[in-house]
Steps between C-alpha positions, in 0.01 A plus 500: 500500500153508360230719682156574473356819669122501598320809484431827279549813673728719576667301769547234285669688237770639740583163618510379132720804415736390764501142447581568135841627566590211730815319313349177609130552321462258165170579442238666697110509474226704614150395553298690364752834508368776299690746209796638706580149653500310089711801404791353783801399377783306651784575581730214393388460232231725384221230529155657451295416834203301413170601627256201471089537583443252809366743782644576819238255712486277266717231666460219328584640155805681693585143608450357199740760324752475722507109474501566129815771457666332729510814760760500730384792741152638502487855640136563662428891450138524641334449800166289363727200364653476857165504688409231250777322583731459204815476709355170628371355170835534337726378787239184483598427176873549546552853344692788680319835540545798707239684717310355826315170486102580610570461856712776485342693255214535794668801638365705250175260358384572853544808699370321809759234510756768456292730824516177685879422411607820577327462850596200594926539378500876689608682140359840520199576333165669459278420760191306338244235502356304300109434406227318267249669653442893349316607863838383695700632249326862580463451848906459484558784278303694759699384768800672319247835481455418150859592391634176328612311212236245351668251273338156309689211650521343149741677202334761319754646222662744772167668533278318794651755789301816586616743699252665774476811658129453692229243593342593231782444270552134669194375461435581164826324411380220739180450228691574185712214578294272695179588351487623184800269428714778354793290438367172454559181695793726687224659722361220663688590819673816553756606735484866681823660647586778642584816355865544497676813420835559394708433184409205241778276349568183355698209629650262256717184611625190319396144687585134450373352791724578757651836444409854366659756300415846546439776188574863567173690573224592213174704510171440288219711477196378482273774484375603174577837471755752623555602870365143586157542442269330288417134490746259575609310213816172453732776468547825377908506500780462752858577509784376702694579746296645741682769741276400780674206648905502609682230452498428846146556502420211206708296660300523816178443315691183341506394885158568622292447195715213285687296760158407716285437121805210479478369810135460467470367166765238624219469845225452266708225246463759184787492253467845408690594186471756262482853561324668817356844484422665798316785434613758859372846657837665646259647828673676782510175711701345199430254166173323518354227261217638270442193368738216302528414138646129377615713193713799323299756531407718147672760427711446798684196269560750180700717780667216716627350141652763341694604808624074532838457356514181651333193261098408548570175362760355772319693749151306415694234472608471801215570697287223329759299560555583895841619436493880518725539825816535324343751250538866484288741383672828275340797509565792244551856733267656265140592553235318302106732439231342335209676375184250393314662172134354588202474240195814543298407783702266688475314723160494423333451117769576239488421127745328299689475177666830494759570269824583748754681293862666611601176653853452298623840606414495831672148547821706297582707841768425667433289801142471432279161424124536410380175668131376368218384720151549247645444162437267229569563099227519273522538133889600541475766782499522875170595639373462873344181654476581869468783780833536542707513148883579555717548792763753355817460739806714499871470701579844620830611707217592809153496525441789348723440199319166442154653542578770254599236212208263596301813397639613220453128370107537597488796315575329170242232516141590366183274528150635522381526865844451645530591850819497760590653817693759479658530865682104481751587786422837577413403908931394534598813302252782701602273817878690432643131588578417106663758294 
C-alpha cells in the first residue's frame, strides 16, 4: 500500500516509525516530515521514506500529491488539517484517509461544542460555560470563587488552557485571551470550568464510526518545568502505563466516558473516525472529561507506539474503512517514558539552528528510539527548527527501568539551550503504585 503521512512533529514521526515496519507498506510519504522522519527506513524492503515540502494545511497541494503518487492511505497527524477539513476534501475526490472529517474534528476545534456535548450525552465532565463576552466570562469565573480553568474555544498548539487559582488569576486570563488576543483567532470565546482536582491522564481509543477501541492509560505533562510548574506547554513527556487506573477501573471509564460519546455521535449523525483523546482528572467522585482531542496526542503517540505489537497499518485501515470490530489491539507488557528535549526558552521565544549532536549513540541503546519533533538538516547536520526538538523514548521492564534508559539517552544529546524535565513519571513512581 502507498501512504502519505501529514505532519512534522514528533507525533508524526512515531506513527511513521510504526507504519514503516508494516509488511503491507510499498512506499510511504511524509508531508513535510523533518530529519528523523527522511532518515526512516522500511522494513520490507529498506525503502528510504520520502519527505516532500507541501505543508501540513496546505490541502490542496496535499490533494494534489496524493492524486499524483497514487496514495492509497493518507494518515492525518495534526490537528489544524482536520479543523480545515482535509478528511472531507479527500473523501470528495474519492481518496481514503484516516482521521475525523471536520464535523468531527469539532470536538477539539471548539471546546464549547465539546462543553455542550458532554452536557447534553451525561459523560462526566468539568463543569463549564461558555462565553464571547470577557465581563460574563469573569462574572462566571467568579461564580466558581475565581478557582477555574480558562481555555480558548479554538486550537491553540496545546497551550490556550490556563490554570487559576484566584479572581485575579481568572480575569487576567479572561483578557489575555479575549482581549489581548493571546492565542489568536482561538480566543474569541473562551470556556471557564471548574477547578478539578485529582490525578491527570490520557485516554486514547480507536473509532470507525460505530465502535471504539480502548489504549491502556498514558500521562503527559504539560507544565514546563519540574514538579508541574511553569507554563504549560504541547507536552513536556509522558509514559505509559499509568498505575492509577485497574483494569476494572478503565474498563469502567470505557463505559461512562466512551460508550455515551458513541451513542451521541450516532444522535447527532457524525461519523466519527479516527482516534479520540479524552484528556480525564481521576477525582474522588471518579474519571471526568477535561476536555477531548480528535487526535494522538504528542508524546503520548511515541509511548502508545512503541509498546503496539499489533500493526498501525491494518489497524488504520480498518477504522477508515468502518471495519475495526473484528480487530484487536496488542499491547507489549513493558513500560514506555518519554522525555521531550525542548529549545531555551520554550514555550515562549526560542532560537533556532542549533547544532544537536550525540544523536547516533543515544538511538544505539537498547530499547530506545530518539523520535524528532524541531529538526531539519542544514549543510549536512541536524540542528533545531522548533520548541520542542526530540522526544527520546525508551522500553524498560517497569517504569522505573524505562525512565532510567530514557535518561541516560537524554544525557547523550547536546544542543545549545536544551531544556527537559527531569521528573517524566516521577508522580506514578513516588505514588508507590509503579515499581
Amino acid at each position: 500500500m502507498r501512504v502519505l503521512v501529514v505532519g512534522s512533529g514528533g507525533r508524526e514521526h512515531a506513527l511513521v516509525w510504526k507504519l514503516a515496519q508494516s509488511a503491507h507498506v510499498e512506499s510511504l510519504l511524509c508531508a513535510p516530515g523533518n530529519a528523523g522522519i527522511a532518515a526512516e527506513r522500511l522494513a520490507g524492503s529498506g525503502a528510504a521514506v520520502e519527505c516532500v515540502g507541501v505543508g501540513a494545511e496546505d490541502l490542496s497541494n496535499l490533494l494534489a500529491l496524493a492524486q499524483e503518487r497514487r496514495i492509497e492511505l493518507t494518515v492525518v497527524g495534526p490537528d489544524n488539517p482536520l479543523a480545515l477539513g482535509i478528511v472531507d476534501r479527500f473523501e470528495e475526490r474519492g481518496l481514503r484517509i484516516w482521521g475525523p472529517s471536520r464535523s468531527a474534528a469539532r470536538f477539539e476545534s471548539s471546546k464549547a461544542f465539546s462543553q455542550q456535548f458532554t452536557e447534553k450525552y451525561g459523560i462526566p465532565a468539568a463543569a463549564g460555560g461558555a462565553f464571547d463576552d470577557p465581563a460574563a466570562a469573569k462574572r462566571f469565573a467568579a461564580s466558581l470563587g475565581g478557582r477555574c480553568v480558562v481555555k480558548a474555544d479554538g486550537l491553540a498548539l496545546g497551550k490556550g488552557v490556563l490554570p487559576c487559582s484566584s479572581l485575579a488569576e481568572a480575569e487576567r486570563a479572561v483578557d489575555r485571551i479575549m482581549v489581548e488576543r493571546t492565542f489568536g483567532a482561538a480566543g474569541a470565546r473562551v470556556v471557564v470550568q471548574e477547578f478539578l482536582e485529582g490525578v491527570e491522564i490520557s485516554l486514547h481509543a480507536l473509532c470507525d464510526g460505530k465502535v471504539a477501541k480502548l489504549f491502556p492509560t498514558s500521562q503527559d505533562h504539560k507544565r514546563a518545568l519540574d514538579g508541574d510548574r511553569g507554563p504549560n506547554t504541547g507536552g513536556m513527556g509522558a509514559y505509559s502505563p499509568t498505575p492509577f487506573l485497574s483494569d476494572a477501573q478503565l474498563a469502567g471509564a470505557a463505559a461512562s466516558i466512551l460508550e455515551p460519546f458513541m451513542r451521541g455521535c450516532a444522535a447527532e449523525g457524525i461519523d466519527y473516525r479516527g482516534i479520540l483523546y479524552p484528556g480525564v482528572m481521576l477525582t474522588s467522585s471518579g474519571p471526568r472529561v477535561l476536555e477531548f482531542n480528535a487526535r494522538f496526542g504528542d508524546p503520548e503517540t511515541q509511548v502508545y507506539l512503541t509498546r503496539l505489537e499489533s500493526d498501525l497499518l491494518e489497524l488504520l485501515d480498518a477504522s477508515a474503512r468502518g471495519a475495526l470490530g473484528r480487530m484487536q489491539l496488542r499491547w507489549s507488557p513493558l513500560a514506555s517514558v518519554c522525555v521531550v528535549m525542548a529549545s531555551g526558552g520554550y514555550p515562549e521565544g526560542y532560537a533556532r539552528g542549533k547544532i544537536i549532536s550525540g544523536l547516533e549513540a543515544a538511538g544505539a541503546s537498547p530499547n530506545t528510539k530518539v523520535f524528532h519533533a524541531g529538526t531539519a538538516l542544514r549543510d549536512g547536520q541536524i540542528v533545531t527548527s522548533g520548541g520542542r526538538v526530540l522526544g527520546v523514548t525508551a522500553l524498560g521492564q517497569d517504569l522505573r527501568a524505562a525512565q532510567s534508559a530514557a535518561y541516560a539517552a537524554v544525557e547523550q544529546i547536546h544542543f545549545e539551550g536544551a531544556q527537559y524535565r527531569r521528573d517524566i513519571g516521577q508522580r506514578a513512581l513516588v505514588s508507590g503504585a509503579a515499581s
